[in-house]
N, CA, C and O atoms as a CHARMM CRD file, in Angstrom:
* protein
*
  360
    1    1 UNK  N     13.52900  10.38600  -2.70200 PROA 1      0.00000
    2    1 UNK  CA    12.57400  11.13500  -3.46100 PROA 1      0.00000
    3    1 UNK  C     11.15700  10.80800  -3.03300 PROA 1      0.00000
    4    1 UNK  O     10.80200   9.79900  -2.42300 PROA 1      0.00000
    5    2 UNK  N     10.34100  11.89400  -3.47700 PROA 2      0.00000
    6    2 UNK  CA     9.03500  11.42600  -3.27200 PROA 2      0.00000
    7    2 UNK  C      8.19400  10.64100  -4.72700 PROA 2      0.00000
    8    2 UNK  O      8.74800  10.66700  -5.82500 PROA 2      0.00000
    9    3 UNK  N      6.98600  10.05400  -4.55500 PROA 3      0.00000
   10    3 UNK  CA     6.56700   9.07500  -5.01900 PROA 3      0.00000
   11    3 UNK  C      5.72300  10.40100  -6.07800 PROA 3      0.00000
   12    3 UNK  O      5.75000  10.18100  -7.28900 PROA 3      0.00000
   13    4 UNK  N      5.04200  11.66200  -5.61500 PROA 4      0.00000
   14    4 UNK  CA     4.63700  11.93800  -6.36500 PROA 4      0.00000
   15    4 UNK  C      5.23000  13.12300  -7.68300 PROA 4      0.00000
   16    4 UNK  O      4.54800  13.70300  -8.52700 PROA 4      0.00000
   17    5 UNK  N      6.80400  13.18800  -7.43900 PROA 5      0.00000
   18    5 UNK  CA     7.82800  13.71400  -8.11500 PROA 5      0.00000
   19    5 UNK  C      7.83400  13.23200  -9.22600 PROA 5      0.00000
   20    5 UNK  O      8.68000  12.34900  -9.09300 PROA 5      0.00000
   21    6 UNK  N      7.24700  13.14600 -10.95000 PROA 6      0.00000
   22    6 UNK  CA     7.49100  12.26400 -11.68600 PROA 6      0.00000
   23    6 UNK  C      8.71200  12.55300 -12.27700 PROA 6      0.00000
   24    6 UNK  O      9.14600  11.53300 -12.81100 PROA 6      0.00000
   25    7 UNK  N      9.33000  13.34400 -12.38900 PROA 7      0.00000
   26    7 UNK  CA    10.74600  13.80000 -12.78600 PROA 7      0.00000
   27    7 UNK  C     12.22900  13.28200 -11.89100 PROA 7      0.00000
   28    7 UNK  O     13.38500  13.62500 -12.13800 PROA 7      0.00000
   29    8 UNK  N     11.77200  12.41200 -10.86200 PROA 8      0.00000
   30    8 UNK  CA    13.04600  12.48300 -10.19900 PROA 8      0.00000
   31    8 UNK  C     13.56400  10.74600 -11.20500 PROA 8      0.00000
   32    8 UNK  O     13.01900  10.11600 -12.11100 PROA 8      0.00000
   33    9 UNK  N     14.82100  10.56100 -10.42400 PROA 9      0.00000
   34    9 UNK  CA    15.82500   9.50500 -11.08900 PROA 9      0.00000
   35    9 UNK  C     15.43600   8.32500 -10.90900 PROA 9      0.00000
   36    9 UNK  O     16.09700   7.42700 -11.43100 PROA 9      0.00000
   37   10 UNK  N     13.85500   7.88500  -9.85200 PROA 10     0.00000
   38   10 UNK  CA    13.71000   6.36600  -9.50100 PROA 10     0.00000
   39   10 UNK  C     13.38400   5.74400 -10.88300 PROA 10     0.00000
   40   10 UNK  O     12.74900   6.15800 -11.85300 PROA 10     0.00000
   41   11 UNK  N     14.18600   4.36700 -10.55900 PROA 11     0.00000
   42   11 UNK  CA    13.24700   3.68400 -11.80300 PROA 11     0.00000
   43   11 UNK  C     11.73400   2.79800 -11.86300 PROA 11     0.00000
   44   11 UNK  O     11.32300   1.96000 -11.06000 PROA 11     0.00000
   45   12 UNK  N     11.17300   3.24300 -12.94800 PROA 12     0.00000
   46   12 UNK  CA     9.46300   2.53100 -12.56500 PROA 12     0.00000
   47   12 UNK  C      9.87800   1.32300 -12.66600 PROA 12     0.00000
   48   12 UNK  O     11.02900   0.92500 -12.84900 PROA 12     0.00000
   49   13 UNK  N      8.87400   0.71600 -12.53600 PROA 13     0.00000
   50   13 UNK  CA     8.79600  -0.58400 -12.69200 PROA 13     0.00000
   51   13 UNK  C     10.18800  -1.66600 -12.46600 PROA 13     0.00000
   52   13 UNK  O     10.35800  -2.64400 -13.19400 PROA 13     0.00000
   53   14 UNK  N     10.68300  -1.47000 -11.86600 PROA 14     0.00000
   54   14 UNK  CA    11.82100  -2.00600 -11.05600 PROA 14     0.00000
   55   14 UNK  C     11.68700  -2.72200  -9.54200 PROA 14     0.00000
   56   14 UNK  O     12.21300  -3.74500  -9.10400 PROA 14     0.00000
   57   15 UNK  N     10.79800  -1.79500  -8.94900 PROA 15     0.00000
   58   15 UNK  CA    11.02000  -2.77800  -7.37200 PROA 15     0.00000
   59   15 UNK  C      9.99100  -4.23200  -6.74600 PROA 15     0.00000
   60   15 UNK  O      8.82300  -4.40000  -7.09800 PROA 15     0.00000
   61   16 UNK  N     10.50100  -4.86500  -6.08500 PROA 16     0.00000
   62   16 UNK  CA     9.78900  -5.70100  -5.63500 PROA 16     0.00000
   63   16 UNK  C      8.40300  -4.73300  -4.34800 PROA 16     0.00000
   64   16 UNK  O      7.28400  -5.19200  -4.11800 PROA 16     0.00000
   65   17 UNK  N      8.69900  -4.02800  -4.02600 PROA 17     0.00000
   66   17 UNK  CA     7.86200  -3.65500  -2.59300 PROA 17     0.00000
   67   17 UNK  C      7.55200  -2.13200  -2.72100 PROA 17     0.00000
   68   17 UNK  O      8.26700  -1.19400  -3.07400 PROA 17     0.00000
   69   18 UNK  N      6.52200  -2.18200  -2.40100 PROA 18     0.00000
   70   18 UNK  CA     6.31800  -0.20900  -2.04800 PROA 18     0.00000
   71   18 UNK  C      5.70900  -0.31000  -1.00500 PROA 18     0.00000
   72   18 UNK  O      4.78100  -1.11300  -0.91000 PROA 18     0.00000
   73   19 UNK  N      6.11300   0.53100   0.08900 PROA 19     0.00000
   74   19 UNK  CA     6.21900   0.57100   1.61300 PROA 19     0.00000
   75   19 UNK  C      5.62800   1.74600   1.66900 PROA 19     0.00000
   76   19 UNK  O      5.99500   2.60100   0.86400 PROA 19     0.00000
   77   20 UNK  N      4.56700   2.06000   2.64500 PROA 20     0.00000
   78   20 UNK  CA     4.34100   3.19800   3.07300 PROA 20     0.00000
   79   20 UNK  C      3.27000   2.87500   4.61400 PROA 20     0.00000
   80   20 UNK  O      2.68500   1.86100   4.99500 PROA 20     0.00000
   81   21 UNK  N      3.40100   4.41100   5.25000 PROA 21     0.00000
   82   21 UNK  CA     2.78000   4.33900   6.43500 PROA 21     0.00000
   83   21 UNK  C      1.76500   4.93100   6.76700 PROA 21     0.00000
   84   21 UNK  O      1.98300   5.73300   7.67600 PROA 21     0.00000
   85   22 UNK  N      0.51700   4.88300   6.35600 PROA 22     0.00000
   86   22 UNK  CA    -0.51200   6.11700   6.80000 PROA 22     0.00000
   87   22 UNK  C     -0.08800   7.35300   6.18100 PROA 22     0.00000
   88   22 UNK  O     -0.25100   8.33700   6.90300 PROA 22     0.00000
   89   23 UNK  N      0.20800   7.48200   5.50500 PROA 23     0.00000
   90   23 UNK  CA     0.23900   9.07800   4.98800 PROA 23     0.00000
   91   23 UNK  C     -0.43800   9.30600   3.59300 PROA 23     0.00000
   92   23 UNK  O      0.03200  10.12400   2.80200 PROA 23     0.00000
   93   24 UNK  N     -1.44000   8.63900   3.33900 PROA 24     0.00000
   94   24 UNK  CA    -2.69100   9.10800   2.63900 PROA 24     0.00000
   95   24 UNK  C     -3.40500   8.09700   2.44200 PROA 24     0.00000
   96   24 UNK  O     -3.00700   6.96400   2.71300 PROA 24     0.00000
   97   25 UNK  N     -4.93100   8.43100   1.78300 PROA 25     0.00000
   98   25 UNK  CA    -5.81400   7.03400   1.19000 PROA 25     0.00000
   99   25 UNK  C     -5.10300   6.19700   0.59700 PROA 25     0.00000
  100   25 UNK  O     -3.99200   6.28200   0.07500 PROA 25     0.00000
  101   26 UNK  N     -6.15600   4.99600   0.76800 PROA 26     0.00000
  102   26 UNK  CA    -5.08300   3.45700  -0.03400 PROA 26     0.00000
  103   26 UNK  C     -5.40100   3.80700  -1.49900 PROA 26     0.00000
  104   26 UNK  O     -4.61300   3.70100  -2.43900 PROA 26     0.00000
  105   27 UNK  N     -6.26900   4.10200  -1.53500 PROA 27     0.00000
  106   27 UNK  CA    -6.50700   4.77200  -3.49200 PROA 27     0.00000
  107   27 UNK  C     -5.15900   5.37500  -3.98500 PROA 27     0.00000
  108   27 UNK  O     -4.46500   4.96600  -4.91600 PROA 27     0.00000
  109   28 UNK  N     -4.85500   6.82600  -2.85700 PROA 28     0.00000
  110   28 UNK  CA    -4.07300   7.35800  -3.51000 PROA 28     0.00000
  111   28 UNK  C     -2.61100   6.72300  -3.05400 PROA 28     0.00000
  112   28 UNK  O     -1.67800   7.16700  -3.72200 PROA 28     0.00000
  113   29 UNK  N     -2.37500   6.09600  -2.38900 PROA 29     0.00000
  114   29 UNK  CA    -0.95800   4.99100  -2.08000 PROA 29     0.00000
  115   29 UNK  C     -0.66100   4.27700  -3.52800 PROA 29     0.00000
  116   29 UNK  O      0.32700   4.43700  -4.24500 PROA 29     0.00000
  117   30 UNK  N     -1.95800   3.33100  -3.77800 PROA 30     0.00000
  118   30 UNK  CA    -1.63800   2.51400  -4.63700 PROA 30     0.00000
  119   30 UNK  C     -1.57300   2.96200  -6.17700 PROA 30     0.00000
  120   30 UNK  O     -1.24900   2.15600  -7.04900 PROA 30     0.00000
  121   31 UNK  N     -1.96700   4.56100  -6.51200 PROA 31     0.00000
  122   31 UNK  CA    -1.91200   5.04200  -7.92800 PROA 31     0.00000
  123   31 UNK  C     -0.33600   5.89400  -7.65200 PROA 31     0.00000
  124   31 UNK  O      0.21400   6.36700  -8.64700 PROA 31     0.00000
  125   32 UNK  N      0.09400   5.99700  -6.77000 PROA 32     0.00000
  126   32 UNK  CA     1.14700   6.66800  -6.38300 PROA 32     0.00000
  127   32 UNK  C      2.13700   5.06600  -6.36200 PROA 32     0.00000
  128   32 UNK  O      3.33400   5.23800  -6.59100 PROA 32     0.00000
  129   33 UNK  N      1.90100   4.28600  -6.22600 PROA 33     0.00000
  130   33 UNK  CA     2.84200   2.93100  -5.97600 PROA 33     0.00000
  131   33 UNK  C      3.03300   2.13600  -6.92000 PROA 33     0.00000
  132   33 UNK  O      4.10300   1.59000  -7.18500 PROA 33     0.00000
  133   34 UNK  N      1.68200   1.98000  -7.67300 PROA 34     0.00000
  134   34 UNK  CA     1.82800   0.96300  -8.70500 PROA 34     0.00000
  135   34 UNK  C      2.82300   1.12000  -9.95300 PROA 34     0.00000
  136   34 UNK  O      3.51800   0.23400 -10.45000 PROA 34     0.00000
  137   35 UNK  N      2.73900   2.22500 -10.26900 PROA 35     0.00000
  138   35 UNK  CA     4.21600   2.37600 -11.51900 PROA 35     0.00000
  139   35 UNK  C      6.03700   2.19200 -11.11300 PROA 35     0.00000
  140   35 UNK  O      6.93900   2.14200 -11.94900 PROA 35     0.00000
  141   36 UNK  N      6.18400   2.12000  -9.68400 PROA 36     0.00000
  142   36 UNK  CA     7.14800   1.23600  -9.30800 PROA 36     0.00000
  143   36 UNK  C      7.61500  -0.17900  -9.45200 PROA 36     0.00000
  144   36 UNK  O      8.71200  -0.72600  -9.57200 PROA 36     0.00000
  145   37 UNK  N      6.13400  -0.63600  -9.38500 PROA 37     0.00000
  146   37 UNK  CA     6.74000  -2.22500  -8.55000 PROA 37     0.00000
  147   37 UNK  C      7.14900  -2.92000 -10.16600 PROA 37     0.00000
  148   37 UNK  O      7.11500  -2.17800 -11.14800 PROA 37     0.00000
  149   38 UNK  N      7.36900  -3.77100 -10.24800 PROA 38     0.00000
  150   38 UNK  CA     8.23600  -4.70100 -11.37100 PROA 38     0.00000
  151   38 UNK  C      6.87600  -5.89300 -11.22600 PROA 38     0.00000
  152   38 UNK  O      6.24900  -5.93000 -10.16800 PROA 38     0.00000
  153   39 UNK  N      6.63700  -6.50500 -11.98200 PROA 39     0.00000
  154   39 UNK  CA     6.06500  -7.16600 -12.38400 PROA 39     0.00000
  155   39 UNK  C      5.68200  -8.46900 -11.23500 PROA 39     0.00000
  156   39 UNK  O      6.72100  -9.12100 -11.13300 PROA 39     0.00000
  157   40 UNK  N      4.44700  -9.16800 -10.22300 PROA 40     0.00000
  158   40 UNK  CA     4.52200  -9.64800  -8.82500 PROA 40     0.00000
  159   40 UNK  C      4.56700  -8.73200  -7.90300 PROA 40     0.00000
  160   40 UNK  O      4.01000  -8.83600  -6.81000 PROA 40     0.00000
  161   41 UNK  N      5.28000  -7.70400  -8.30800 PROA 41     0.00000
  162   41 UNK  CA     5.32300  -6.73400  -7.22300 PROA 41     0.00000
  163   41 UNK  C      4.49900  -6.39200  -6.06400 PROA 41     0.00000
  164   41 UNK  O      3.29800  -6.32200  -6.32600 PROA 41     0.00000
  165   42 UNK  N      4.81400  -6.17100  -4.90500 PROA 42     0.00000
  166   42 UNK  CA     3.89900  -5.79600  -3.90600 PROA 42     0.00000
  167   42 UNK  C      3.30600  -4.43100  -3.35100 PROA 42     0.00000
  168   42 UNK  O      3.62300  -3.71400  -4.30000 PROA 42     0.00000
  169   43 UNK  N      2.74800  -3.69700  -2.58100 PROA 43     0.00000
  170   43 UNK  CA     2.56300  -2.77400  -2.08900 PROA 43     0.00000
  171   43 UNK  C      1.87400  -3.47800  -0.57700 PROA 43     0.00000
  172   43 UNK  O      1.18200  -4.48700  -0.43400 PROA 43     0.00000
  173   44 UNK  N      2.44600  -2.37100   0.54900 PROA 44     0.00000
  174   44 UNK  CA     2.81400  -3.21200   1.80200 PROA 44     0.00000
  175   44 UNK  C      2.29800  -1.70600   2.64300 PROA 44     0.00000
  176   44 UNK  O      3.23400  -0.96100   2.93300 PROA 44     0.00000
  177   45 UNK  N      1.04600  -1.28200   2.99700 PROA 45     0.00000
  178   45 UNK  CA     0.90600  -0.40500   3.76200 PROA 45     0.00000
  179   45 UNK  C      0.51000  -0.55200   5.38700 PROA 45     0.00000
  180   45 UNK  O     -0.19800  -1.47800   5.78400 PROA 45     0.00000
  181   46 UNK  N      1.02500   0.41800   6.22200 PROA 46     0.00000
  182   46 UNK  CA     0.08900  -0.14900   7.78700 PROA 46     0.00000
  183   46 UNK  C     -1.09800   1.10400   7.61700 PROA 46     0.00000
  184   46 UNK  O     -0.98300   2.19700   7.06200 PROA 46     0.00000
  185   47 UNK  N     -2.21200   0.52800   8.28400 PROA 47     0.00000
  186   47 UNK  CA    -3.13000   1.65900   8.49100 PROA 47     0.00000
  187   47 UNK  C     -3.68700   1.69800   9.67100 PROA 47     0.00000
  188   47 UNK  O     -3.47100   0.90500  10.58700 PROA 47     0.00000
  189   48 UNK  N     -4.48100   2.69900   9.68600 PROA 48     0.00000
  190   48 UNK  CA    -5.09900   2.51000  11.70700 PROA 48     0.00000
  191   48 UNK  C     -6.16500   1.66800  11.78600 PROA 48     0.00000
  192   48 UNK  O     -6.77600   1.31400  10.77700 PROA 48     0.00000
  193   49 UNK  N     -6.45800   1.30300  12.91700 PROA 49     0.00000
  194   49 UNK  CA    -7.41400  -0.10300  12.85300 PROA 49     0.00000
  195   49 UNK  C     -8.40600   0.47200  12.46800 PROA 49     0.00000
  196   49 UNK  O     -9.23600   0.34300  13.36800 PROA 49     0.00000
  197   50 UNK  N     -8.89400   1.13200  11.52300 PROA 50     0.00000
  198   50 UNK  CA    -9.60400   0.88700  10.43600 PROA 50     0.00000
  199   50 UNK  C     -9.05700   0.26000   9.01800 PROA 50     0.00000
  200   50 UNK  O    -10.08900  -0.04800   8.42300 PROA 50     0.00000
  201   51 UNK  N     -8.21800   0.00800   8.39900 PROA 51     0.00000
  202   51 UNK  CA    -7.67900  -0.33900   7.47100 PROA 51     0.00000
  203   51 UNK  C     -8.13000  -1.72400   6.94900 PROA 51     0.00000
  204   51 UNK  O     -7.71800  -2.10800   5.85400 PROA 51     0.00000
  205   52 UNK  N     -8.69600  -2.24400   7.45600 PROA 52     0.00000
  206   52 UNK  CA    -9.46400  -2.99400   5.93300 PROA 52     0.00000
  207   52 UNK  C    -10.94600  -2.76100   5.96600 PROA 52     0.00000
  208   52 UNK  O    -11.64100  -3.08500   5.00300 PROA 52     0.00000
  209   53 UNK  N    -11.49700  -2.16200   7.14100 PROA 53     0.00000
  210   53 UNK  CA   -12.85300  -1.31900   6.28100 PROA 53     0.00000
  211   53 UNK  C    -12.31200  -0.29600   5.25700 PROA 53     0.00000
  212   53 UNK  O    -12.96700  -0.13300   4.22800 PROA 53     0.00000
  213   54 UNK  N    -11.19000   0.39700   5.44500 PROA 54     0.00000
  214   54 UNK  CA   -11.51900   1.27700   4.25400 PROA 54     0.00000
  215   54 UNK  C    -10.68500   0.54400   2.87400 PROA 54     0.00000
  216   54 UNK  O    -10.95500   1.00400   1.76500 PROA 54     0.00000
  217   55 UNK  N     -9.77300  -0.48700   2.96700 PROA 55     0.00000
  218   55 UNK  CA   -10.00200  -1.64300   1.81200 PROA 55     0.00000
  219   55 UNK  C    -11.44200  -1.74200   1.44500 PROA 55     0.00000
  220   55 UNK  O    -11.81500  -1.21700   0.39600 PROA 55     0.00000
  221   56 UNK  N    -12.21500  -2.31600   2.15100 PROA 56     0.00000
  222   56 UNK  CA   -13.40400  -2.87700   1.65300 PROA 56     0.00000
  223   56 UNK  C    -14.22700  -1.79700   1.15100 PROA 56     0.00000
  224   56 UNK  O    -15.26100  -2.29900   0.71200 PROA 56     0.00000
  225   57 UNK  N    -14.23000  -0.71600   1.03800 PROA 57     0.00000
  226   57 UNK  CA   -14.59200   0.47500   0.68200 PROA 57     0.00000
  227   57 UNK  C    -13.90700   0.77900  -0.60300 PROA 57     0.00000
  228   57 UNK  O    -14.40100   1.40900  -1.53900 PROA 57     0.00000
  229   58 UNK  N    -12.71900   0.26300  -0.54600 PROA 58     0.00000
  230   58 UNK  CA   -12.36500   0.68100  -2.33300 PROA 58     0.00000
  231   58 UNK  C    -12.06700  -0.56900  -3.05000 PROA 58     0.00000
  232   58 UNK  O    -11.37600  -0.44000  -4.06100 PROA 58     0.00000
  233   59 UNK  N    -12.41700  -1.64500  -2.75800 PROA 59     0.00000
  234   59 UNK  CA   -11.84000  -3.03400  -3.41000 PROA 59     0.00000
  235   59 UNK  C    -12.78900  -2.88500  -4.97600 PROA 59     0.00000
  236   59 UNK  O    -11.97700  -2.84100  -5.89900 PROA 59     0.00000
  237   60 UNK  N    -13.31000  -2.85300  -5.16000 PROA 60     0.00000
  238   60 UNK  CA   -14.01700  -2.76600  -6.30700 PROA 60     0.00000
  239   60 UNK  C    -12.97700  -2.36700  -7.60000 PROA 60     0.00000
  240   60 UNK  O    -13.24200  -2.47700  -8.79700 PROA 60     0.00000
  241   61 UNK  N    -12.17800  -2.05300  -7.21200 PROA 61     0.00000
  242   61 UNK  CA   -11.06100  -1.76500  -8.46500 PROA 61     0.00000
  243   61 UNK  C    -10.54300  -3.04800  -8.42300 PROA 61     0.00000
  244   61 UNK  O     -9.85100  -3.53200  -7.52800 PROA 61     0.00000
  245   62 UNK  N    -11.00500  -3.68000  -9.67000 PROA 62     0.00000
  246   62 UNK  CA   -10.54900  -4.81500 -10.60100 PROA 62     0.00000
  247   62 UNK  C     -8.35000  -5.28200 -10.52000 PROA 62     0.00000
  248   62 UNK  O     -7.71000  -6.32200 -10.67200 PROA 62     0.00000
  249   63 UNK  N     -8.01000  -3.96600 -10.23800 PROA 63     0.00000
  250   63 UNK  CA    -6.82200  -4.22100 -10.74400 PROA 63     0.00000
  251   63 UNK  C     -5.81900  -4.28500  -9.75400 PROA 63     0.00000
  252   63 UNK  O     -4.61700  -4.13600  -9.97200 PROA 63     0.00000
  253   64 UNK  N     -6.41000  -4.53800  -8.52200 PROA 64     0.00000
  254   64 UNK  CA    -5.31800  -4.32900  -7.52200 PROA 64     0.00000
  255   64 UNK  C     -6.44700  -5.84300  -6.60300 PROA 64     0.00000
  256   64 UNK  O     -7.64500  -6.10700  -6.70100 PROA 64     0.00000
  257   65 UNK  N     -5.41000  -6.44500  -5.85500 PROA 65     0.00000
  258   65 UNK  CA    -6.22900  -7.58500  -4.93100 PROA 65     0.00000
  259   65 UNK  C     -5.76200  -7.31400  -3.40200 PROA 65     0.00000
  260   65 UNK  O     -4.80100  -6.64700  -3.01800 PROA 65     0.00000
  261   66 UNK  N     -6.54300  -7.89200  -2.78400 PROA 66     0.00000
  262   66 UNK  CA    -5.65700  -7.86400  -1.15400 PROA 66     0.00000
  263   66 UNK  C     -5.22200  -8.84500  -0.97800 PROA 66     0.00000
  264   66 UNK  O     -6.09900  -9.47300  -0.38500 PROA 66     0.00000
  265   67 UNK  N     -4.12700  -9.64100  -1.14500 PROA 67     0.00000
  266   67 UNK  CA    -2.92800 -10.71600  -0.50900 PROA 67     0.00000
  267   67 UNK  C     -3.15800 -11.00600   0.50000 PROA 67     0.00000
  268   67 UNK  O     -3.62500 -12.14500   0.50400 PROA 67     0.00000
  269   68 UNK  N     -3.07100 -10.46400   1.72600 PROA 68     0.00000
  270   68 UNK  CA    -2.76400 -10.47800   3.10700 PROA 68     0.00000
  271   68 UNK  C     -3.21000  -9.37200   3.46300 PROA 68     0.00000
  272   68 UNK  O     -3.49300  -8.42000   2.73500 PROA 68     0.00000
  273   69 UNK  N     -3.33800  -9.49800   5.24300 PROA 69     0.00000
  274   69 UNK  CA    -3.67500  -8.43300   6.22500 PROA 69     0.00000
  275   69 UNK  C     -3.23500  -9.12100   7.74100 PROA 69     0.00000
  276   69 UNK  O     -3.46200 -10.19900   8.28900 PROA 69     0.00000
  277   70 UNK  N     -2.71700  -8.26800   7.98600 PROA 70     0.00000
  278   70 UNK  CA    -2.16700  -8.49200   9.50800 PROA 70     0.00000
  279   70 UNK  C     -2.88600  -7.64000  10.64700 PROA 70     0.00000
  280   70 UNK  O     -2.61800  -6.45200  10.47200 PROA 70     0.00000
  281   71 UNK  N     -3.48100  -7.78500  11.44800 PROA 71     0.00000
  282   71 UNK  CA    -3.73000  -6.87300  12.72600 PROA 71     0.00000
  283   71 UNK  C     -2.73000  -6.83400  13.94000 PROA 71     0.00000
  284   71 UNK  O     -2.26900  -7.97000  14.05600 PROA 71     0.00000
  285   72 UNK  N     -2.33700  -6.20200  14.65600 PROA 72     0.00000
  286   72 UNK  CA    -1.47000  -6.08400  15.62900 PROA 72     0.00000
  287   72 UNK  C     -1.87000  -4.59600  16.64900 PROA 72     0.00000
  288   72 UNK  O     -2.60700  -3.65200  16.36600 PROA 72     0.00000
  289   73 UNK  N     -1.13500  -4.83400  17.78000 PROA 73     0.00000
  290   73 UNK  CA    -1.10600  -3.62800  18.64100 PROA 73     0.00000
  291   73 UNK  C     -0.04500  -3.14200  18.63000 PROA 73     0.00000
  292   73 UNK  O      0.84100  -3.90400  18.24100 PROA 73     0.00000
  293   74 UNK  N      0.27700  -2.09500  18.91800 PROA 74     0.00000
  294   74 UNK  CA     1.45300  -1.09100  18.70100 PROA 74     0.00000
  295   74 UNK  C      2.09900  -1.51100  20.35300 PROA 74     0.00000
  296   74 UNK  O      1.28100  -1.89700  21.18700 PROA 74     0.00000
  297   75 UNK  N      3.30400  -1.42700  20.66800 PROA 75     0.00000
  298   75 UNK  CA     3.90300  -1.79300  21.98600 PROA 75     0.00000
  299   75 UNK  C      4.14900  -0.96200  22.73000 PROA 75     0.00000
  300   75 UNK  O      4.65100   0.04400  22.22800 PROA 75     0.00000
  301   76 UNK  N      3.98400  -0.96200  23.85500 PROA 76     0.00000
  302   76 UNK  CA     3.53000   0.20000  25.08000 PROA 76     0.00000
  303   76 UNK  C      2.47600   0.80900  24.98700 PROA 76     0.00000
  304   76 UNK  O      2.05900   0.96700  26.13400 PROA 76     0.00000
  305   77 UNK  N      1.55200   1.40500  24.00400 PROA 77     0.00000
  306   77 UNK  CA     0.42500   2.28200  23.71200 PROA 77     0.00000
  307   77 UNK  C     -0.69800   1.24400  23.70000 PROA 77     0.00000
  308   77 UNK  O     -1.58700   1.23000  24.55200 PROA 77     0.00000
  309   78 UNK  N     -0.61000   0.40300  22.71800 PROA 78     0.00000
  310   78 UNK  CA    -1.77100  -0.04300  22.46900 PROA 78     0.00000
  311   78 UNK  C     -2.21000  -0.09000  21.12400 PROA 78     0.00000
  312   78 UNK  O     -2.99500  -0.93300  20.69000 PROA 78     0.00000
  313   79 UNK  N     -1.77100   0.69400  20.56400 PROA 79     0.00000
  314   79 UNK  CA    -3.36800   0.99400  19.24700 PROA 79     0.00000
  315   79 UNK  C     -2.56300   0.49100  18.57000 PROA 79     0.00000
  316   79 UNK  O     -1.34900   0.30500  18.48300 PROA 79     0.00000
  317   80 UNK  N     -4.34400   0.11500  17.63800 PROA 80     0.00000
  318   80 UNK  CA    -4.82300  -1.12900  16.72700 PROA 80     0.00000
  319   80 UNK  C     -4.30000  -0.39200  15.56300 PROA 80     0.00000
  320   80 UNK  O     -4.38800   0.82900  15.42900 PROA 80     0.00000
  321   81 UNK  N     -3.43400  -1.67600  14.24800 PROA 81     0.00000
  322   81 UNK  CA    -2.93100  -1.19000  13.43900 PROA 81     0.00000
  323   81 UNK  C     -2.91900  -2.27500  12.35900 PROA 81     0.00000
  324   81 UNK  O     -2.42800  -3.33500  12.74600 PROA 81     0.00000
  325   82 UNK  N     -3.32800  -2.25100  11.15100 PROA 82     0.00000
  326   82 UNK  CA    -3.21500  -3.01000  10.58000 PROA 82     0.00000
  327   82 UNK  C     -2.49500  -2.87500   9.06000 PROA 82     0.00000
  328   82 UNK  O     -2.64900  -1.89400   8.33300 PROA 82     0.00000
  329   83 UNK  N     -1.63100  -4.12700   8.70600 PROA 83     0.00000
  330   83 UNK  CA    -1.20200  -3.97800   7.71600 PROA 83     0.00000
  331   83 UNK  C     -1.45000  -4.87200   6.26100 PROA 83     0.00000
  332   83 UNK  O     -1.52600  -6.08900   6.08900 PROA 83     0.00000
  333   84 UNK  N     -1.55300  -3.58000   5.17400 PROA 84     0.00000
  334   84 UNK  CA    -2.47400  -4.25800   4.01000 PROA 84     0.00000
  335   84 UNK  C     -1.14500  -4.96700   3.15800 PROA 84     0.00000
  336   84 UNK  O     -0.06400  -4.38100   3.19300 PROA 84     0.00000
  337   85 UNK  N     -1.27000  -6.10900   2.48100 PROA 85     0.00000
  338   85 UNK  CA     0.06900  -6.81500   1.91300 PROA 85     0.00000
  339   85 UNK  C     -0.89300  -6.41900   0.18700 PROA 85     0.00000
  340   85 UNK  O     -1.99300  -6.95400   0.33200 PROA 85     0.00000
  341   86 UNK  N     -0.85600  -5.90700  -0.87800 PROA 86     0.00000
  342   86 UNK  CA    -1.86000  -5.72100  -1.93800 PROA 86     0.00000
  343   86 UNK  C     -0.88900  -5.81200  -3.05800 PROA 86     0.00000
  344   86 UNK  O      0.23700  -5.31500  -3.04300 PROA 86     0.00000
  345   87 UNK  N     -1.65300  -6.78600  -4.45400 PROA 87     0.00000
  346   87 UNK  CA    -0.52200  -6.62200  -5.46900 PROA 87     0.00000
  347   87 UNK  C     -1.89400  -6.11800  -6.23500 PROA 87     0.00000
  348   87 UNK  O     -3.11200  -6.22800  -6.09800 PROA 87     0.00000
  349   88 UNK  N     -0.84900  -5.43200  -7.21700 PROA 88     0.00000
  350   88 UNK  CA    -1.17900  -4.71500  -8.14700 PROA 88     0.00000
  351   88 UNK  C     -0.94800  -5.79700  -9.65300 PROA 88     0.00000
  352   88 UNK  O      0.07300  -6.40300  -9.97700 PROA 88     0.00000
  353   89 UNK  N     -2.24600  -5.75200 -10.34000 PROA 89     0.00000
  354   89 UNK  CA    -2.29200  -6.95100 -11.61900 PROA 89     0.00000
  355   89 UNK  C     -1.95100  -5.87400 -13.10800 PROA 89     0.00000
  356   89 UNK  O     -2.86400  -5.25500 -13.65400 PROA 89     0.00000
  357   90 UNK  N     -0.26500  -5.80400 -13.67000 PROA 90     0.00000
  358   90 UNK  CA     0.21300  -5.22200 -14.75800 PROA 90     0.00000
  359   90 UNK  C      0.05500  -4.99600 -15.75900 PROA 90     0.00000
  360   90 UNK  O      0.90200  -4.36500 -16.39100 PROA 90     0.00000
């Protein structure tokens, strides 16, 4: 299912992790993610090597922190990719 389906069968607040890949702002990842995770819960996105300027562009929301960040290169290509590790405070 998709995340922004509120009618389908997932259960909220149940998972340890919400995974996603570049397929929208971290704003809208993490208002789309946070009614999943279970309580510690994580949210675990990669973004393009811009991804923690545009963290640092929305950190100001009180209710979510950044954990971790990883940078890496993608293999054979090259490009810069980074991944945000962010919990959400319940």
């Amino acid at each position: 299912g998709r995340a922004e389906d509120i009618f389908d069968e997932v259960p909220r607040q149940y998972f340890d992790f919400v995974i996603s890949r570049a397929v929208g702002s971290i704003e809208k990842l993490i208002k789309l993610g946070i009614p999943y995770l279970r309580e510690g819960g994580r949210i675990i996105l990669m973004r393009g090597k811009r991804g923690l300027e545009e963290w640092n562009e929305i950190r100001a929301d009180q209710n979510i922190k950044l954990i971790e960040y990883k940078k890496f290169s993608l293999p054979f290509i090259g490009h810069q990719r980074v991944i945000l590790v962010i919990a959400g405070v319940l």
